[in-house]
N, C-alpha and C positions, 0 to 999 in steps of 0.2 A: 356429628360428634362421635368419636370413635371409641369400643367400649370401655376401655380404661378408663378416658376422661368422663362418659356417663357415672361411670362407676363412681368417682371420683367426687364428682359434683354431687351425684346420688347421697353422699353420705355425710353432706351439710345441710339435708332435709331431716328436722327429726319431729318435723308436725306440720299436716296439711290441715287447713277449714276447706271443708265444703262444703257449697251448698247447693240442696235439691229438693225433689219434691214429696210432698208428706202427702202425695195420691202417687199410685204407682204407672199412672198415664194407659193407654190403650196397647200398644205393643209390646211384647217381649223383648223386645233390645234393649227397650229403659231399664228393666231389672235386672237383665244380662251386663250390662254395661255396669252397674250398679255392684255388682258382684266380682266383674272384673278389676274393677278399683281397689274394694276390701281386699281383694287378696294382693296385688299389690303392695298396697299400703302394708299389709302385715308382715308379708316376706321379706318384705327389706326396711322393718323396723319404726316406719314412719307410723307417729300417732294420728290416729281421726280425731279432730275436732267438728261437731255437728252440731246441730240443730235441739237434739237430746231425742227428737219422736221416733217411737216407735212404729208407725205406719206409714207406706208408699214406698218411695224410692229408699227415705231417712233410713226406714225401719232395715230394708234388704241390707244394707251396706253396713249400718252399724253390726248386725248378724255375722254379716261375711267377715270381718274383722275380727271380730272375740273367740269365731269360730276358728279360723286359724291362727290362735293365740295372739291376736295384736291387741294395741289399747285405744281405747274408745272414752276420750272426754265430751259428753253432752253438756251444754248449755241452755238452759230450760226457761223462759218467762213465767214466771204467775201468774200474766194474761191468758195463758192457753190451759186448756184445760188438764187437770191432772193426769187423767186417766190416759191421755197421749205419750208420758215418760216415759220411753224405754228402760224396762225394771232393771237390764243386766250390764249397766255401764261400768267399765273401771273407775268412773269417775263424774258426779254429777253437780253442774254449778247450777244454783237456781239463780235469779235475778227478775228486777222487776218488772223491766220492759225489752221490748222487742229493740230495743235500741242501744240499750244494756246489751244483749246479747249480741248486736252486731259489732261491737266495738271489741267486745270479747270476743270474738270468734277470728278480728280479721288478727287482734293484738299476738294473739300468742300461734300463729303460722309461721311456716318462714316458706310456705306458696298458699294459694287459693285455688282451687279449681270448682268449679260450677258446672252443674249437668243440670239435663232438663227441671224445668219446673215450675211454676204456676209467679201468683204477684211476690210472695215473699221474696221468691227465688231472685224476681227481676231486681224489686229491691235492694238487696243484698249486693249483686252482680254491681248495677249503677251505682253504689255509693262506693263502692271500692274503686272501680274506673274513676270515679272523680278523683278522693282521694289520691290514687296511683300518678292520676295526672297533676295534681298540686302538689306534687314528690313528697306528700304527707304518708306514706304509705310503701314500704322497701317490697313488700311479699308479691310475686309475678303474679298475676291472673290468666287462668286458662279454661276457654270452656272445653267440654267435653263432647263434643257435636252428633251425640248419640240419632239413627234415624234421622240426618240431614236437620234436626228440630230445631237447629240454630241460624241455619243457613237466607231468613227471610231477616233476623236479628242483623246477621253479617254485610248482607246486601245493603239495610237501614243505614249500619252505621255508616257504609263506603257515600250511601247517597246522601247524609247528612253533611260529609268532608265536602262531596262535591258545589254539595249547594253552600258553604261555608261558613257552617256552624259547631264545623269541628273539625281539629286540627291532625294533620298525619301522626303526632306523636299521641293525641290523645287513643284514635282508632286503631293505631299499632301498638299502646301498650296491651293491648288484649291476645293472646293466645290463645290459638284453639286448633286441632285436631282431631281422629276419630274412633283414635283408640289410646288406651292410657299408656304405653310407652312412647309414641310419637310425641303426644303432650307433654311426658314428664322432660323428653328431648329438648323442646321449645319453652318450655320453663328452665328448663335447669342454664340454659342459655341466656337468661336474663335474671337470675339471682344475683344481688348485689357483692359487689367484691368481696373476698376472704379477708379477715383478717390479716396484718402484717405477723409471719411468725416472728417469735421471739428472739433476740440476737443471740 
C-alpha cells in the first residue's frame, strides 16, 4: 500500500480495541511494543478502547496514550477488582461482566488488534475470530507478534486447517505482523468498504 493510500484508509480508523495483558510478561519488548502502539494510536488520532486496568501491558499502553494526548476509553467489570481501574481514563464504562465488556470493546472499533497476553487475552482474541468468521463482526483482527509470542499460536492454527477443522477463510481472517505500521498496513487492507459518497 502506497503512502497516500495508507494515509487514506488510516483516516476511516477513529477507534481501535485492544487486547492484552494485565501482567507485563518477562521481556522488554512486550512493553516496548506496548508503548509503540500508544503512540501511534495518539499521533494519528485513533481512540484506545481497552480493558480499563491499570497494570502489565493494559496499564503501559493506556499511559502511552494520555501521555501523548490521545483518548483512552476503559471498560471495567465489577467482577475485577476495584483497585485495578486505571484512575486517569478519558472515559470509563463500568459493566457487569466480563462479557459485557467483550461485546463493548469489539462493538465500538472499527479494528482489533491483540498483543500478547495470558487466558483473558486468548478469550478475547477466539471469540472475535469466530465471530469475524460468521461475518457477525466488520472490524479486522490483528495480532501484534511482539517477541515471536504468537508464532506457536500461528503454527496451531495452520495445523488445525490442515488437519480440517478449520477453514482458509476462517485462519486468514487473522492478521498479524511485528510491528504496528506493517499491521496497521494488513489491516487497513481489509476494512470493510467505504461508504458510497453522496451524489
Amino acid at each position: 500500500m502506497n503512502p497516500e493510500k495508507f494515509a487514506r484508509q488510516l483516516r476511516r480508523v477513529h477507534s481501535a480495541a485492544v487486547f492484552l495483558g494485565s501482567r507485563p510478561g518477562h521481556a522488554p519488548e512486550y512493553g516496548e511494543a506496548a508503548v509503540e502502539l500508544g503512540r501511534f494510536l495518539a499521533e494519528h488520532d485513533i481512540e484506545l478502547i481497552f480493558g480499563g486496568s491499570s497494570t502489565g501491558t493494559m496499564g503501559v499502553l493506556a499511559d502511552t496514550v494520555l501521555a501523548h494526548g490521545g483518548r483512552v476509553t476503559g471498560i471495567f467489570p465489577e467482577q475485577l477488582r476495584g483497585e485495578l481501574l486505571h484512575p486517569g481514563l478519558t472515559r470509563t464504562i463500568r459493566v457487569r461482566s466480563l462479557a459485557e465488556r467483550k461485546e463493548l470493546l469489539r462493538s465500538g472499533a472499527d479494528v482489533i488488534l491483540v498483543l500478547p497476553g495470558g487466558p483473558g487475552t486468548w478469550d478475547e482474541l477466539f471469540e472475535a475470530l469466530t465471530l469475524r468468521h460468521l461475518k457477525q463482526l466488520r472490524a479486522p483482527i490483528g495480532l501484534l507478534n511482539v517477541n515471536g509470542y504468537f508464532d506457536h499460536l500461528l503454527a496451531f492454527l495452520a495445523h488445525a486447517q490442515a488437519c480440517g477443522f478449520a477453514s482458509a477463510g476462517a485462519v486468514g481472517a487473522l492478521q498479524h505482523a511485528r510491528n504496528v505500521p506493517q499491521l496497521f498496513q494488513r489491516l487497513l487492507g481489509n476494512l470493510p468498504p467505504a461508504p458510497a459518497e453522496p451524489v
